[in-house]
N, CA, C and O atoms as a printed pandas DataFrame, in Angstrom:
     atom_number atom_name residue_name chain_id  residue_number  x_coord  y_coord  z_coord
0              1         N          UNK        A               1   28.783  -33.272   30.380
1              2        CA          UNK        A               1   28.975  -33.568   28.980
2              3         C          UNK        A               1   28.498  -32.365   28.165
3              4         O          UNK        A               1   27.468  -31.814   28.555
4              5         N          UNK        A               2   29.180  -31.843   26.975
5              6        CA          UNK        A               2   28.911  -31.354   26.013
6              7         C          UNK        A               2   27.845  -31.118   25.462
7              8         O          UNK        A               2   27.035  -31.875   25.996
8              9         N          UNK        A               3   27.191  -30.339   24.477
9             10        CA          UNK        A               3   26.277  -30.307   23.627
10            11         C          UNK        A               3   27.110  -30.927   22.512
11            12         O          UNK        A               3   26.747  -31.638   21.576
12            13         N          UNK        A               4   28.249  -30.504   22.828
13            14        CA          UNK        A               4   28.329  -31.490   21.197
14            15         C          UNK        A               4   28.719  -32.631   21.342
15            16         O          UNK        A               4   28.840  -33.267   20.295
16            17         N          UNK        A               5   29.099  -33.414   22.771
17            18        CA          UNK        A               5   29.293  -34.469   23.113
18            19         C          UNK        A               5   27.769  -35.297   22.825
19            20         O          UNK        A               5   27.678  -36.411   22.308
20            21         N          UNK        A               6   26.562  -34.398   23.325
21            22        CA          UNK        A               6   25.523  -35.501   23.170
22            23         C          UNK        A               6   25.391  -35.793   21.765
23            24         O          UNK        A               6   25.390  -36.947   21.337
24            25         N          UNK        A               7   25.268  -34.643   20.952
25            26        CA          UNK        A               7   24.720  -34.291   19.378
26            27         C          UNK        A               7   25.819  -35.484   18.583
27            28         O          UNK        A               7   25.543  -35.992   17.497
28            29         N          UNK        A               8   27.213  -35.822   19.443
29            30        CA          UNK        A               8   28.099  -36.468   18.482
30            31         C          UNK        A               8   27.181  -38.193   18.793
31            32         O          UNK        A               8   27.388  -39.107   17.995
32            33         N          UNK        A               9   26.318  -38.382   19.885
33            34        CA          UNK        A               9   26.548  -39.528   20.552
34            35         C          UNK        A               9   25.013  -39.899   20.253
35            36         O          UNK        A               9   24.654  -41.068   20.388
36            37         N          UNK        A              10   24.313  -39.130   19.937
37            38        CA          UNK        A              10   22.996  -38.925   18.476
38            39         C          UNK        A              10   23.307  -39.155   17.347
39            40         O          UNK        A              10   22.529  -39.929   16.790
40            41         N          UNK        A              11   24.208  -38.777   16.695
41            42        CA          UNK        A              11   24.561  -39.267   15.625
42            43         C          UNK        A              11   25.691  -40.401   15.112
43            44         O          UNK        A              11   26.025  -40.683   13.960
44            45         N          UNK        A              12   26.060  -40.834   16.128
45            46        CA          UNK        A              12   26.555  -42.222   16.058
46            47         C          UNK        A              12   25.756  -43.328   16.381
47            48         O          UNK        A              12   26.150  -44.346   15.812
48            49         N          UNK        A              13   24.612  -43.514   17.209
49            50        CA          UNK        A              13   23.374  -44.257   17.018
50            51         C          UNK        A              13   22.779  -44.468   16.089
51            52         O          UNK        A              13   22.646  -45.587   15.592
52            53         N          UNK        A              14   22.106  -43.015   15.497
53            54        CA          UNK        A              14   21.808  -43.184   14.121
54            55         C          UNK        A              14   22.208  -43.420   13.526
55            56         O          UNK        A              14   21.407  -44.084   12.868
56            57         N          UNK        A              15   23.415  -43.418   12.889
57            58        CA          UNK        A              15   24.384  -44.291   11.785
58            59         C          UNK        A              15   24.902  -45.277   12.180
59            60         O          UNK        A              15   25.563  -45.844   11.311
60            61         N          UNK        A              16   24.890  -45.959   13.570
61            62        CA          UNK        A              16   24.958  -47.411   13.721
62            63         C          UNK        A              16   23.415  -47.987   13.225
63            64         O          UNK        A              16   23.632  -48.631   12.198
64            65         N          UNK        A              17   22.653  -48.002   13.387
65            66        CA          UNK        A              17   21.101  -48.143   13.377
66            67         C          UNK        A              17   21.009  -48.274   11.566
67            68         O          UNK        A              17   20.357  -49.175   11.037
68            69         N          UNK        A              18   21.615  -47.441   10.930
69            70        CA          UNK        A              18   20.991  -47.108   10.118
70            71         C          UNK        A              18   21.915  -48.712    9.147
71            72         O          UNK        A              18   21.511  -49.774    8.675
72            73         N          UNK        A              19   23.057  -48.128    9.252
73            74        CA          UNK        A              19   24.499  -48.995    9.092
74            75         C          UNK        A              19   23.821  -50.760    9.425
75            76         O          UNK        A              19   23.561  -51.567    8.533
76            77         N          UNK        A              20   23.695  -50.951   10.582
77            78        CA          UNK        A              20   23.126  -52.607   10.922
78            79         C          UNK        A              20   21.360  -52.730   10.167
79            80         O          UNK        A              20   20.731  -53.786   10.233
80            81         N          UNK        A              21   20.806  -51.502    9.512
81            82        CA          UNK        A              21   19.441  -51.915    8.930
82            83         C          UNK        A              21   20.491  -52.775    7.645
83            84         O          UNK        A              21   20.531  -53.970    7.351
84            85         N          UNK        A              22   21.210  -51.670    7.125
85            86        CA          UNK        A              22   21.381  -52.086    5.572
86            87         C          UNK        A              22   22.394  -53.719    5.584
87            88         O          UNK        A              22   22.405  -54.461    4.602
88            89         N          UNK        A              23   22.984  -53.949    6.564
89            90        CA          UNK        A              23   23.711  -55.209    6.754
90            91         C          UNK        A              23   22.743  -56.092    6.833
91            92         O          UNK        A              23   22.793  -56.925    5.928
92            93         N          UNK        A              24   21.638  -56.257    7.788
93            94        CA          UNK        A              24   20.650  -57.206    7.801
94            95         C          UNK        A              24   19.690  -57.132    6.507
95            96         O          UNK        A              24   19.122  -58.194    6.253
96            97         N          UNK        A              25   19.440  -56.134    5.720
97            98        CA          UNK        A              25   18.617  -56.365    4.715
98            99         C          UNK        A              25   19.831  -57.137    3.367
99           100         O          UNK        A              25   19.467  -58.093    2.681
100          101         N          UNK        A              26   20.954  -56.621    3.252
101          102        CA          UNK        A              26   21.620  -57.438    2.622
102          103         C          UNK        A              26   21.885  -58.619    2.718
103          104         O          UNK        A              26   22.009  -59.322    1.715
104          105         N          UNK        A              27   21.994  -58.975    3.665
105          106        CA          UNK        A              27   22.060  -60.254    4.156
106          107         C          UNK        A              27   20.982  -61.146    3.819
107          108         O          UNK        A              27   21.248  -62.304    3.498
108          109         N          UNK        A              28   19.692  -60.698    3.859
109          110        CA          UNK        A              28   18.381  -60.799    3.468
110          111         C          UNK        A              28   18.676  -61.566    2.082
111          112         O          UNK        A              28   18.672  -62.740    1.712
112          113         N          UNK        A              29   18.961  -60.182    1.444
113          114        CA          UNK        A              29   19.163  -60.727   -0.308
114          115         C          UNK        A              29   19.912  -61.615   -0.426
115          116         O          UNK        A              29   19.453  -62.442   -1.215
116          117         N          UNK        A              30   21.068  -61.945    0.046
117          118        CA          UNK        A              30   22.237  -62.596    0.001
118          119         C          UNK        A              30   21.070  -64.309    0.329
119          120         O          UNK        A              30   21.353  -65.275   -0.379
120          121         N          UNK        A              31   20.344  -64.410    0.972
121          122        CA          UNK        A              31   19.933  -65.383    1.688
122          123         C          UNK        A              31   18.525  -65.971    0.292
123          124         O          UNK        A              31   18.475  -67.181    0.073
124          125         N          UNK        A              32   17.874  -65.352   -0.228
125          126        CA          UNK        A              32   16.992  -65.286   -1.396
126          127         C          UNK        A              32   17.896  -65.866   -2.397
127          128         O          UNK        A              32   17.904  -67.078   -2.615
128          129         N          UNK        A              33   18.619  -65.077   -2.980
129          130        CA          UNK        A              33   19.296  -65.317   -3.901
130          131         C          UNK        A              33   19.742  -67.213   -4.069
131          132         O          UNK        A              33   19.473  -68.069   -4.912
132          133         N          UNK        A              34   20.561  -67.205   -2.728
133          134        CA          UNK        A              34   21.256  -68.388   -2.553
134          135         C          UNK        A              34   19.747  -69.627   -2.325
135          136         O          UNK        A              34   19.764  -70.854   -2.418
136          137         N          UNK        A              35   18.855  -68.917   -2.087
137          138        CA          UNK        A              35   17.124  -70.276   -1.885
138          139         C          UNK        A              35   16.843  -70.316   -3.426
139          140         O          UNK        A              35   16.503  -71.332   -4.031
140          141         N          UNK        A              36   17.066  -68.840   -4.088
141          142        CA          UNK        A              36   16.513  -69.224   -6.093
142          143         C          UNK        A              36   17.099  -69.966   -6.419
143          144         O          UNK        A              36   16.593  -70.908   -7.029
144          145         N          UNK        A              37   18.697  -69.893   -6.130
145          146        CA          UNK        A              37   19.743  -70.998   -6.459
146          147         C          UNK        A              37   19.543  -72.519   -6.185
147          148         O          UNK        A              37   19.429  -73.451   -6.980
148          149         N          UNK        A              38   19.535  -72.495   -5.017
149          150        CA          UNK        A              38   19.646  -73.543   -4.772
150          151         C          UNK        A              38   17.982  -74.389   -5.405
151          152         O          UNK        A              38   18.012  -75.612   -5.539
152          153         N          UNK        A              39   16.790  -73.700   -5.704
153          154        CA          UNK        A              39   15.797  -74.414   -6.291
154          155         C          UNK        A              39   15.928  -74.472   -7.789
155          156         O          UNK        A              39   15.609  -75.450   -8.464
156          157         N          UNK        A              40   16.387  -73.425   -8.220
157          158        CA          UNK        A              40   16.227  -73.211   -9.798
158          159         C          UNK        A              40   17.960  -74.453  -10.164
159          160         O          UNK        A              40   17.843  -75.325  -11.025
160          161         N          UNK        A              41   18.829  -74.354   -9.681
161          162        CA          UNK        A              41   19.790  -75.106  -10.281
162          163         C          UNK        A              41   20.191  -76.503  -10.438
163          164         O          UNK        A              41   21.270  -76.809  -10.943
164          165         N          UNK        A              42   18.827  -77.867   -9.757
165          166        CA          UNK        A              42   18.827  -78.790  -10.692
166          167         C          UNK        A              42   18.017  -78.646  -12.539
167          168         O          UNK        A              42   18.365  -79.147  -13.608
168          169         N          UNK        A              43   17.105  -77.924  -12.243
169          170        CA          UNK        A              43   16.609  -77.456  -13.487
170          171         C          UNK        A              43   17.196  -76.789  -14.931
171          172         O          UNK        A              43   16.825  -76.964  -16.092
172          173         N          UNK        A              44   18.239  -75.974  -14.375
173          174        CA          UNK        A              44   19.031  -75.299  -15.402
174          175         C          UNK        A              44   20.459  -76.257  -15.837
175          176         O          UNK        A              44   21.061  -76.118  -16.902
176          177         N          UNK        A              45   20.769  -77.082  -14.928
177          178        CA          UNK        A              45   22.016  -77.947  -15.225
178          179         C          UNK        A              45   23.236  -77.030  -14.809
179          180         O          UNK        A              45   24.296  -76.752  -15.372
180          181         N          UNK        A              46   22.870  -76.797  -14.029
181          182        CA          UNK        A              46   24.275  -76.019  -12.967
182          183         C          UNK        A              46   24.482  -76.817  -11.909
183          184         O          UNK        A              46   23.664  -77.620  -11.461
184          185         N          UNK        A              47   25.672  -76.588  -11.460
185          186        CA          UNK        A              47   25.926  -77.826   -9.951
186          187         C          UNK        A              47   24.924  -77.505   -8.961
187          188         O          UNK        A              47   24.148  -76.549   -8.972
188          189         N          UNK        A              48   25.031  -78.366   -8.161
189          190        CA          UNK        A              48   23.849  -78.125   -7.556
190          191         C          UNK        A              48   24.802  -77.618   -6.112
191          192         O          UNK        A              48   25.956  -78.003   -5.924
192          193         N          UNK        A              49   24.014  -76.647   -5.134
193          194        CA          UNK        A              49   25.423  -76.441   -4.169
194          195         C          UNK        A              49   25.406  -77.484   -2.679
195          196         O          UNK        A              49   24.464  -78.029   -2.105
196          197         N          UNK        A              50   26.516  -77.469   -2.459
197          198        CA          UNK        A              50   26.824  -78.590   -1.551
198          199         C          UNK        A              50   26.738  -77.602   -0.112
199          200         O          UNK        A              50   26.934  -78.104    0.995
């Protein structure tokens, strides 16, 4: 294998790695958001979610 075969196969780890941090931390938010919701919206008179 290459040097630039490894260097390509280093940097596709790292930007998978980096790529699945920011999916799971979004997901994160996505998951908060929808718990404020779902506590704060009998209070405000919004539907409540099903």
């Amino acid at each position: 294998m290459s040097w630039l075969g490894i260097i390509l196969i280093v940097l596709g780890l790292y930007f998978a790695f980096k790529v699945a941090g920011f999916v799971l931390k979004l997901a994160m938010w996505a998951l908060v958001l929808f718990g404020l919701y779902w506590l704060l919206a009998p209070h405000l008179g919004l539907p409540w979610p099903a």
